[in-house]
C-alpha positions in Angstrom: 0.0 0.0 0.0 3.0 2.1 -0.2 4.0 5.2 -2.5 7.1 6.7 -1.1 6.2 6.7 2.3 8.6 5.6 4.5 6.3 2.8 6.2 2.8 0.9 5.4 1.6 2.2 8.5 2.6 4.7 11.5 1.0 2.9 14.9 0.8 5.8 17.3 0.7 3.9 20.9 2.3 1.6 22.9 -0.1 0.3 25.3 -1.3 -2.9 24.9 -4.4 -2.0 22.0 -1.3 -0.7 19.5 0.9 -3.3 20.2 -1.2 -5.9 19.4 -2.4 -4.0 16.7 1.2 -3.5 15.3 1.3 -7.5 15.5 -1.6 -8.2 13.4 -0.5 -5.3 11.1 3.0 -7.1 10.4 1.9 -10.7 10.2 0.5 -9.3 6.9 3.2 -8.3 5.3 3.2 -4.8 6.1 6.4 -2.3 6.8 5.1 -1.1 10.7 6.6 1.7 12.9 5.1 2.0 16.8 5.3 5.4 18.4 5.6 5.4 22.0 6.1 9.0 23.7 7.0 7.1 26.8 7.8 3.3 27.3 5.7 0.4 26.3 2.6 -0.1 28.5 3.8 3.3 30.7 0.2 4.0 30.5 -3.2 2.3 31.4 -2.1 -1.1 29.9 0.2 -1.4 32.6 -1.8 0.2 35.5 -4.9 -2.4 36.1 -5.3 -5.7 37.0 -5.4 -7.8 33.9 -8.9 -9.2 34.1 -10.3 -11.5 31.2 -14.0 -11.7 32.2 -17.6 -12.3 30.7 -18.9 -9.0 30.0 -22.3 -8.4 30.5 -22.8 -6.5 27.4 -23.8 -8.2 24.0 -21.7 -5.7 21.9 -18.4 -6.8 24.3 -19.3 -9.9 25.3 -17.6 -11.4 22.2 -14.5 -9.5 22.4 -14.3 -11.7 25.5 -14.5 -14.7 24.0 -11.6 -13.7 21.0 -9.7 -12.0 23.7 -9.3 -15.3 25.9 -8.3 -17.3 22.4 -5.8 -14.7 21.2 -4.2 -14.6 24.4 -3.7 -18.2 24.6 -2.2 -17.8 21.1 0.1 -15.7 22.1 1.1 -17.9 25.3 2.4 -20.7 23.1 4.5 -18.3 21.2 5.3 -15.9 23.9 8.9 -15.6 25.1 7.6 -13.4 27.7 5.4 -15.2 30.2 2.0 -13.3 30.9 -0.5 -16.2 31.9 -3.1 -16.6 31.1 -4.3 -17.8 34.4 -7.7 -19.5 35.0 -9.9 -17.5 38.0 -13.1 -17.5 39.1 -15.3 -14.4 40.6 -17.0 -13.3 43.3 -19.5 -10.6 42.3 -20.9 -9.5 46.0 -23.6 -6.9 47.2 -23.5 -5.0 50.3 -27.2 -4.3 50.3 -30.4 -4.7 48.2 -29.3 -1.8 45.3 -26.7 -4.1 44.6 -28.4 -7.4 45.1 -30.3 -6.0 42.1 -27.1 -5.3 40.3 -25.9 -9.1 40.7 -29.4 -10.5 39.6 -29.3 -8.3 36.7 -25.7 -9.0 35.8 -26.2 -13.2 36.5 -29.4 -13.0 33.9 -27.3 -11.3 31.2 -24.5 -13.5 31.6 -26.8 -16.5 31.6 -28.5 -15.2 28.5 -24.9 -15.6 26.8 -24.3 -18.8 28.1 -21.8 -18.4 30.8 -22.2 -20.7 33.9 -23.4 -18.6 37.3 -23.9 -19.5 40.3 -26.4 -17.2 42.2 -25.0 -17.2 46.3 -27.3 -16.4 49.4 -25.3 -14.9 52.5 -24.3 -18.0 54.3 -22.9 -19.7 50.9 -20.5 -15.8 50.5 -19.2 -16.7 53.9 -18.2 -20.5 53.1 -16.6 -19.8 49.8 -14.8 -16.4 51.2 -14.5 -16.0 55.2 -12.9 -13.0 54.9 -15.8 -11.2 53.6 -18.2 -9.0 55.7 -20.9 -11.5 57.6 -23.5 -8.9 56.5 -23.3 -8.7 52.7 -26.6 -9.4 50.8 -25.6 -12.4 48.5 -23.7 -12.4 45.7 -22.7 -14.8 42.4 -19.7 -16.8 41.3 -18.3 -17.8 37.9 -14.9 -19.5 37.1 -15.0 -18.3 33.3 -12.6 -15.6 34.4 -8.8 -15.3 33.0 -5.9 -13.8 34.6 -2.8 -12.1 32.4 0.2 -9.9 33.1 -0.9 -6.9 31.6 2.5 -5.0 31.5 4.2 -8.5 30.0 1.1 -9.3 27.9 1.6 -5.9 25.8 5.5 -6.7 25.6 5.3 -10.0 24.5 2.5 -8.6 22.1 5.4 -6.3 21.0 8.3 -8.9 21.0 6.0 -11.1 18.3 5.9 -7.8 16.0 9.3 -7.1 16.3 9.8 -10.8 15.0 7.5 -10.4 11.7 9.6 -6.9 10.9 7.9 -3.7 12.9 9.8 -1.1 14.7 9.2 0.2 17.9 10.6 3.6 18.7 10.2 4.3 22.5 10.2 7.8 23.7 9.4 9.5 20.2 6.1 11.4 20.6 4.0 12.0 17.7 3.3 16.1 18.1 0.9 16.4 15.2 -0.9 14.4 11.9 1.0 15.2 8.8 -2.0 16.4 6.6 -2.1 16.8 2.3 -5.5 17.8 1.4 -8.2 15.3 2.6 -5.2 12.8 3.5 -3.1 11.7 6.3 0.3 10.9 5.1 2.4 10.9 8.3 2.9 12.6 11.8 5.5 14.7 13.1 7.9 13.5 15.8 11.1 15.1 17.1 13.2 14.9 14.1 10.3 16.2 11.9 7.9 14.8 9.6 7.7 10.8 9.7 5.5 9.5 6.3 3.6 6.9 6.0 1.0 5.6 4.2 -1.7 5.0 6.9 -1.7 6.2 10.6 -3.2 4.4 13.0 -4.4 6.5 16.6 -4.3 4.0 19.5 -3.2 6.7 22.0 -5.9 6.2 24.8 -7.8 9.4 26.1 -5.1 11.3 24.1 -6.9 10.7 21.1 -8.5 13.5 20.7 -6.1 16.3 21.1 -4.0 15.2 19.0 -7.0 14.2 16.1 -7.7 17.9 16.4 -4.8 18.7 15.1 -6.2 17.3 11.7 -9.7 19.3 12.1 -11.6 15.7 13.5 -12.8 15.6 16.8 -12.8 12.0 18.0 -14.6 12.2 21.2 -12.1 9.8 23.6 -12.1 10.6 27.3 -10.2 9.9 30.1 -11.5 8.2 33.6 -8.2 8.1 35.8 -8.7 5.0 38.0 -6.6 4.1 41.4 -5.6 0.9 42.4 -4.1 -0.3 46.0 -1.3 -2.9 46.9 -1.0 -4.2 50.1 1.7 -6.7 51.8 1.0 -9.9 51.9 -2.4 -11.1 53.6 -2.4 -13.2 56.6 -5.1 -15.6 54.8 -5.9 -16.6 50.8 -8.1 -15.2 48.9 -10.0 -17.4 46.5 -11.1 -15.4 44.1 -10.9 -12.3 42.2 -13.7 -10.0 44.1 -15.8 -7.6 43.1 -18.1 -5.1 44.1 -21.5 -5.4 42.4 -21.5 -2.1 41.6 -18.4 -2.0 39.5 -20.6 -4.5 37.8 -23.4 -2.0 36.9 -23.7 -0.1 33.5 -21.9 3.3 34.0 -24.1 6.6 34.2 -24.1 7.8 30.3 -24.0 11.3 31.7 -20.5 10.7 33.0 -19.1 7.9 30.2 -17.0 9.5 28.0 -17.8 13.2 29.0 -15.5 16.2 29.4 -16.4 18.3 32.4 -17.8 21.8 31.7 -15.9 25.1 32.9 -18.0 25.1 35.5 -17.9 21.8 36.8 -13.7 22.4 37.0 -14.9 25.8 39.0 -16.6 23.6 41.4 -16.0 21.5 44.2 -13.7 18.8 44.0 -15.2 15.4 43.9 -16.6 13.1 46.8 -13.5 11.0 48.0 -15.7 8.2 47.3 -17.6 9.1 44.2 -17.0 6.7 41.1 -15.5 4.1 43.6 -16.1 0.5 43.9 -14.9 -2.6 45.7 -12.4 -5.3 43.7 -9.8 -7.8 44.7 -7.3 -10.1 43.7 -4.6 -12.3 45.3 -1.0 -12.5 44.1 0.7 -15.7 44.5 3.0 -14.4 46.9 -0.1 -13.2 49.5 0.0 -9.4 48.0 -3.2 -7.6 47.2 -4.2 -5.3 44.7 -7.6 -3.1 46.0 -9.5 -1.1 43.9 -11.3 0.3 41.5 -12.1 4.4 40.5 -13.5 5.7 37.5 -13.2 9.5 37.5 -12.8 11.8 34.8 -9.7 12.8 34.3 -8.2 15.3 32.3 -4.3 15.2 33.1 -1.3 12.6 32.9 -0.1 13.3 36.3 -2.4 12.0 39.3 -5.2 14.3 40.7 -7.9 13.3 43.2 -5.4 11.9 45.1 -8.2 12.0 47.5 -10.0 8.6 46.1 -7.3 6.6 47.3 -9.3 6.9 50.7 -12.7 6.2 49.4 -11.1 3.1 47.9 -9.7 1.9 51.3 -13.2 3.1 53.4 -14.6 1.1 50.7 -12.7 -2.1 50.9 -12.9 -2.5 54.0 -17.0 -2.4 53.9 -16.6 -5.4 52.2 -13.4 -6.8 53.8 -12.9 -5.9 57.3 -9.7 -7.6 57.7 -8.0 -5.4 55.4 -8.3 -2.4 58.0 -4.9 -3.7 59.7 -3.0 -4.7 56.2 -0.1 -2.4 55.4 -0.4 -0.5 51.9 2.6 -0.6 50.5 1.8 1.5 47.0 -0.5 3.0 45.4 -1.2 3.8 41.8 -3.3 5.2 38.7 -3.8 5.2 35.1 -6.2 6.9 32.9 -8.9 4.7 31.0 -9.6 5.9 27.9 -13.8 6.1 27.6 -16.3 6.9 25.1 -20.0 8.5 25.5 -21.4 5.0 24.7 -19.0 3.0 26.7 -18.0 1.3 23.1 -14.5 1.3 21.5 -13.8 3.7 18.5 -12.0 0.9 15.8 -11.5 1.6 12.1 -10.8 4.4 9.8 -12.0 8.1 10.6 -14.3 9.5 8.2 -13.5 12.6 6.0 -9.5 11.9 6.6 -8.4 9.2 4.3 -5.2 7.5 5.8 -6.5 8.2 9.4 -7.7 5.3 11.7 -8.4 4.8 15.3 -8.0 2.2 18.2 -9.4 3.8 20.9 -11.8 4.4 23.8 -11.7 0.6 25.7 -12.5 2.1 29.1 -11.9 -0.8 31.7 -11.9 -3.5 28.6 -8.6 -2.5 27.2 -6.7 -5.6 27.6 -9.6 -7.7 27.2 -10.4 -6.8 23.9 -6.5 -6.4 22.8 -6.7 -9.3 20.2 -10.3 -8.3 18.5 -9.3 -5.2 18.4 -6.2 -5.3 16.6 -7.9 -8.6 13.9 -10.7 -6.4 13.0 -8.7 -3.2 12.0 -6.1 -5.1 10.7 -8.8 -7.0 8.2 -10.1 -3.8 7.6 -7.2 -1.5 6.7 -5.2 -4.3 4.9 -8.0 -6.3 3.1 -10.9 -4.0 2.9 -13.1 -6.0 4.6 -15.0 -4.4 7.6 -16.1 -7.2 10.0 -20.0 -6.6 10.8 -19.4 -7.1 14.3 -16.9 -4.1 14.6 -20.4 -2.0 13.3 -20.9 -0.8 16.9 -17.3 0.2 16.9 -17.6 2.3 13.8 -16.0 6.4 14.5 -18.3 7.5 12.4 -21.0 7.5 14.9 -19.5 10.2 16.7 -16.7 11.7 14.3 -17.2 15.2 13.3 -15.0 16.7 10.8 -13.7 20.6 10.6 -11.3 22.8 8.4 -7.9 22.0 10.0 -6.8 24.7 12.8 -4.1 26.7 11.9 -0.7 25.5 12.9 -1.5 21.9 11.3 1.5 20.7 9.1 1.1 20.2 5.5 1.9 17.3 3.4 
């Protein structure tokens, strides 16, 4: 697909989405170059806890399924070890709200054909004794994966270097190199880099820098906080959760950037967009969390959540209360206004396409991701099932500002 451009395709991203995306690029046939302003998986793909689970959804629920098979792909060829790791769940409730929220979440994942097991108080307390005795029930499944998400994205990268793509760490794309109605490179450091596709996968900064090219792709960021702890004193079982983490996220919130005078306001509740999740190292260490709140900066804010996260764990956990933390951390999720990924090629920009917007789904839906815009951009052959996934439900296109650099 070449002219003169210096590569087939400029992949701008090195969290876990562009990396396998660069993967399935190269493995047909084409000249790939990765930008990575920072190092691989700096960002969100190396900040969470690496959960391949059932989603609830019938638009994600698939990218679950693919997700579980590319990984274990990847494991056989991997010289990175990642997992994947078998684990089963514990969705639990603190009160009747969120004994609707399991109900509803055990009927959808029925529906699809995944096993659950619906759990009264007294069965929570056999499976789990280190839960509250006063949670409302719960369910289990044991469909649930495990992976490495900081080694899943290098060994994702390690297999494209292997079928010929370059990965140039700490080079930040600045701006889309645009010739009329066409992308045909960014520019980097050294100046202008051609290419004859480019492909964003940069995570809730997607849109800043698609502005750049007169296209607002509507990619925001929810920053969320995770815990570690020292080892417990007992073993956990399962990978917990909160059942509202479970719950469909407000549409007023997904995806949104906050008004001028929302940032004017108050800062938020310590324990607004906070939830209860869990899971076990092998070596007894913890990782507590989750946050979703939006977020509009690379460097933490709302430190302030790291409390609610710990009032909140504890609700559920009362043991936890005398654990030692022993580090805390965030990334930024990259989110939509529909809670669905952008995937395929920007409309009114030929040469531009986008890999962006997983919210907490990221490294689940890694390997679908990176199949269906692969088929797309290199065999012209949209998959149906990416339709939800399609930019041009939200994309609006503009004159480019001023300052853009020409072809």
């Amino acid at each position: 697909m070449r002219s003169d451009a210096a590569s087939d395709v400029v992949v701008v991203g090195g969290g876990v989405v562009g990396c396998a995306c660069a993967l399935a690029l190269a493995d047909r046939g084409l000249e790939v170059v990765v930008l990575e302003r920072a190092g691989l998986a700096a960002g969100a793909s190396g900040r969470n806890r690496g959960l391949l689970l059932p989603h609830p959804d019938h638009v994600a629920n698939p990218l679950y399924l693919e997700g579980v098979a590319g990984y274990q792909r990847l494991a056989e060829e991997a010289a990175i070890p990642f997992g994947p790791r078998p684990t089963a769940l514990l969705v639990v409730a603190a009160d009747e709200v969120g004994l609707a929220e399991v109900e509803r979440l055990a009927e959808a994942l029925g529906g699809f054909g995944h096993d659950v097991e619906l759990l009264d108080p007294g069965m929570l307390a056999k499976l789990e004794p280190c839960l509250a005795p006063d949670l409302a029930g719960g369910l289990r499944h044991d469909e649930g994966w495990e992976v490495d998400p900081t080694a899943a994205t290098l060994a994702f990268a390690a297999a494209a270097r292997r079928g010929g793509a370059v990965f140039r760490t700490h080079d930040q794309a600045h701006r889309l190199v645009v010739d009329d109605d066409r992308v045909t490179g960014v520019v980097v450091d050294g100046g202008p880099l051609a290419a004859g596709a480019v492909v964003l996968a940069t995570g809730p900064w997607t849109r800043p820098l698609a502005a750049w090219a007169g296209i607002d792709l509507p990619v925001g960021g929810a920053r969320g906080w995770l815990l570690q702890t020292a080892p417990l004193p007992w073993t956990v079982g399962h990978a917990l959760m909160d059942a509202g983490w479970a719950a469909p996220v407000d549409p007023a919130f997904q995806g949104r950037a906050p008004t001028i005078e929302e940032l004017a306001g108050e800062p938020p509740d310590a324990e607004a967009w906070t939830a209860f999740a869990l899971q076990q190292a092998p070596g007894g260490q913890a990782v507590v969390g989750a946050s979703l709140a939006a977020s509009l900066r690379e460097d933490s804010e709302h430190p302030e959540t790291v409390r609610g996260l710990a009032r909140r764990a504890c609700r559920f956990v009362p043991g936890l209360a005398g654990v030692p933390v022993v580090a805390t951390w965030s990334g930024v999720r990259p989110v939509t206004p529909d809670g669905h990924p952008l995937v395929g090629p920007v409309p009114g920009l030929a040469g531009l396409w986008v890999a962006a917007g997983h919210g907490p789904i990221g490294v689940l839906a890694a390997p679908a991701t990176a199949r269906m815009l692969a088929e797309h951009l290199v065999d012209g052959r949209p998959d149906p099932a990416a339709a939800p996934f399609d930019p041009a439900r939200f994309t609006t296109s503009a004159p480019p500002p001023a300052g853009t650099v020409p072809g």
